[in-house]
C-alpha positions as CSV (number, residue, x, y, z in Angstrom):
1,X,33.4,-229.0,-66.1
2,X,32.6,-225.2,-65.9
3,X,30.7,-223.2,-69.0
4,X,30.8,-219.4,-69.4
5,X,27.6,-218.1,-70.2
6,X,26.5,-214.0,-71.1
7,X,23.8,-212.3,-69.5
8,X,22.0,-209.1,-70.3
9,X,22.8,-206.7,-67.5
10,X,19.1,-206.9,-66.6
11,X,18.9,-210.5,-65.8
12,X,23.0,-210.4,-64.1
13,X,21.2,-207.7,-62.1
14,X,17.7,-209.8,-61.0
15,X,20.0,-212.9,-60.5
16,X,22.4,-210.8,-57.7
17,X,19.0,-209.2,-56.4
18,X,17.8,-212.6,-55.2
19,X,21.3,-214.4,-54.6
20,X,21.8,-215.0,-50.9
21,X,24.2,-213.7,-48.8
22,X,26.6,-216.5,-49.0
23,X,25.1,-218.2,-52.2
24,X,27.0,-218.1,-55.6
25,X,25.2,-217.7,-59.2
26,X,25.4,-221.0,-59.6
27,X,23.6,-222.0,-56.1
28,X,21.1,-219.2,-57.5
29,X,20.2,-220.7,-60.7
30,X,19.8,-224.5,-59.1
31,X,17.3,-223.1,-56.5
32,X,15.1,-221.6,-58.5
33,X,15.1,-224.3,-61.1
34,X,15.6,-227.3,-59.3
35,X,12.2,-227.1,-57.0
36,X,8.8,-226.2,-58.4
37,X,5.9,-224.8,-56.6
38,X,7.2,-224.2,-52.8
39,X,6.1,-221.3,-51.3
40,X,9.0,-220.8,-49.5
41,X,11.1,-220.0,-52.3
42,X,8.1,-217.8,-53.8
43,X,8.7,-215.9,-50.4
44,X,12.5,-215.5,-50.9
45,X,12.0,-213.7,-53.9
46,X,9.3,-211.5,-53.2
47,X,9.2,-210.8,-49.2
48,X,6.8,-208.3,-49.5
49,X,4.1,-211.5,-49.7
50,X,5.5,-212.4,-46.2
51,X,3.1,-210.1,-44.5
52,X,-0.2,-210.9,-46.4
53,X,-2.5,-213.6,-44.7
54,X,-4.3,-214.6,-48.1
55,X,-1.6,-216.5,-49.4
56,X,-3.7,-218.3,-52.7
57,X,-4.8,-215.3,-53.7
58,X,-1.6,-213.5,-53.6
59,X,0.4,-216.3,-54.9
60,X,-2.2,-216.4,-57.7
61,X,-1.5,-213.3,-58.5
62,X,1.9,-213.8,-58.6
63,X,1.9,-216.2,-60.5
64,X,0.1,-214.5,-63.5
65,X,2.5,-211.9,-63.4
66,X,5.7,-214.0,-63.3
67,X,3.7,-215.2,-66.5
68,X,3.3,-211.9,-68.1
69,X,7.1,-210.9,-67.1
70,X,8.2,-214.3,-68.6
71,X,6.5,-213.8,-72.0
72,X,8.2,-210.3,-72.5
């Protein structure tokens, strides 16, 4: 069974940021909710963390402000 659902353009456009090259919105949504905590998928979202050797500390970080951004 398929459901339509609306998105603010905001969230449409932070969805297609992160989709893969080959990976449908669907694919999207099941990644990031299906698995908790793995770094790896941290690291597809925000590459920029690929090149810093303190990973704890900058996933720390990260994780506060996905906190922040997810209150707001």
């Amino acid at each position: 069974m398929t459901k339509s659902i609306s998105l603010p353009d905001d969230v449409y456009t932070l969805l297609d940021s992160i989709r893969g090259k080959d990976e449908s919105f669907s694919e999207v949504i099941r990644r990031l909710t299906g698995t908790k905590g793995r770094l790896l998928e941290i690291l597809d979202i925000y590459p920029e963390l690929s090149a810093v050797t303190e990973y704890e500390e900058s996933v720390k970080g990260l994780r506060t402000q996905i906190d922040k951004d997810l209150r707001t």
